[in-house]
C-alpha positions, -999 to 999 in steps of 0.1 A, spaced: -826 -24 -536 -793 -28 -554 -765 -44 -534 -741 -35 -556 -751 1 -558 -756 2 -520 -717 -4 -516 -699 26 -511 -664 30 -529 -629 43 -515 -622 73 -531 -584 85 -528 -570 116 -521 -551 121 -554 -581 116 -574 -602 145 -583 -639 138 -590 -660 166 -612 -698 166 -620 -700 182 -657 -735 186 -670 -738 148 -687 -703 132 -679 -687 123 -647 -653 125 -649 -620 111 -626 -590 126 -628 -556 116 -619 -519 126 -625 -520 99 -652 -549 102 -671 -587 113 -671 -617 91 -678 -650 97 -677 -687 90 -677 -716 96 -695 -749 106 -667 -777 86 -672 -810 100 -654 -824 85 -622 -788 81 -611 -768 101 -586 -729 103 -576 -719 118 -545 -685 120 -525 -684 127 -489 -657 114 -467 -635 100 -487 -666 75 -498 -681 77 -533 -721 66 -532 -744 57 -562 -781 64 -554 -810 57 -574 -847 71 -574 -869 49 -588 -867 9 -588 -864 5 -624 -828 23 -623 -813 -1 -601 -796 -19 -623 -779 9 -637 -769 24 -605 -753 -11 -602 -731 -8 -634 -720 31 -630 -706 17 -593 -693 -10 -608 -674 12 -638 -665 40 -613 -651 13 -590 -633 5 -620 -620 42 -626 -607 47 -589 -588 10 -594 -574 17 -629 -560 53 -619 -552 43 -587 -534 6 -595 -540 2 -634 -550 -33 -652 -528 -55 -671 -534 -83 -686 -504 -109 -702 -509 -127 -728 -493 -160 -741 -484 -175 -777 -482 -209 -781 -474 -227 -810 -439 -238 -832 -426 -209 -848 -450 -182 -834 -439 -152 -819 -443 -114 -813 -424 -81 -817 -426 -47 -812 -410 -27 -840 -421 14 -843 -449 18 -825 -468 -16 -832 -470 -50 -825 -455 -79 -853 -470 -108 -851 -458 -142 -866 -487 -166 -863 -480 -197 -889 -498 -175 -916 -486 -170 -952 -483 -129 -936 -473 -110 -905 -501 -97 -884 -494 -60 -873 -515 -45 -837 -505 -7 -840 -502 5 -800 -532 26 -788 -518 59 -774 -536 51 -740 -518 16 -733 -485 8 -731 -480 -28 -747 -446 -46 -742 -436 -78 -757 -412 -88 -726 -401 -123 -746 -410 -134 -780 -439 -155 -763 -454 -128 -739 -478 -97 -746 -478 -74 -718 -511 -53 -722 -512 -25 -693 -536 8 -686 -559 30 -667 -594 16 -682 -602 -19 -679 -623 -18 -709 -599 -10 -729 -570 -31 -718 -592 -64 -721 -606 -51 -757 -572 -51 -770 -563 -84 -756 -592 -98 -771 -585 -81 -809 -549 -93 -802 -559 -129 -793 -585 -126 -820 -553 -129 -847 -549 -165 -836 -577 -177 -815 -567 -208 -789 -573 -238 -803 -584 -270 -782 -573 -300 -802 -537 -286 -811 -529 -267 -782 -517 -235 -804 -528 -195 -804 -528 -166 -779 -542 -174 -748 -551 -150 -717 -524 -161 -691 -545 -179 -658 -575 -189 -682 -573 -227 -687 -584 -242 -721 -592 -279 -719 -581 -299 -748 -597 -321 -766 -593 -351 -779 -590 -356 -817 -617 -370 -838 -614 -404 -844 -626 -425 -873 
């Protein structure tokens, strides 16, 4: 049996839940995500409480991960994700200029990150990325192609680090 599938989930009010053929989709006043149906799997809402059930043993697993990503759903349309991320380093800074993100990392070029239409990305001081939207997925994969301009680096201290995730530095190679 699948603990994490066993849990059931809050489901708000203002969210609407609908059961298409192969997707199940969550819909809000701010957006609408949805999820592709696997087989062996069933979603069902009753009293406020969403439930994953499974039929055979082998699908537990995945009933595990479609509670987990429709958990994720319900927080993200509910609350949203955001993630901050830092830039460290002399002379290195960020931008926002027509619907992207400039980047000045140390290189002999600027790095541009154009905005995806479903985030909202703000750049609150020269030093701080603000990434913030409904899926959780998404918000962490643009943090990590944003962070994967200037990766952190452990003997200098310098790059774009996640804001709370702690880097130990090393010492420098000696002769």
């Amino acid at each position: 049996m699948s603990r994490v599938a066993s849990k059931p989930i809050q489901f708000p009010d203002q969210l609407n839940l609908d059961i298409k053929g192969s997707d199940i989709v969550v819909k809000s006043d701010k957006a609408t995500l949805a999820l592709p149906k696997t087989g062996g799997v069933d979603v069902k809402l009753s009293n406020g409480e969403l439930q994953v059930h499974y039929h055979e043993a082998s699908k537990a697993a995945i009933a595990g991960t479609y509670r987990s990503l429709l958990n994720n759903f319900v927080i993200g349309l509910t609350v949203g994700f955001k993630t901050t991320l830092e830039i460290k380093g002399i002379g290195y800074r960020a931008s926002e200029s027509g619907g992207q993100i400039k980047f000045v990392l140390g290189k002999s070029h600027d790095d541009f990150y154009p905005i995806p239409c479903d985030l909202t990305i703000k750049v609150p001081k020269p030093t701080i990325v603000v990434i913030e939207g409904t899926d959780k997925q998404r918000v962490n994969q643009a943090a990590a192609e944003i962070q994967a301009l200037r990766p952190p680096n452990a003997y200098k201290a310098r790059g774009i680090y996640r804001e709370g995730v702690a880097i130990k530095l090393r010492e420098v190679k000696k002769k």
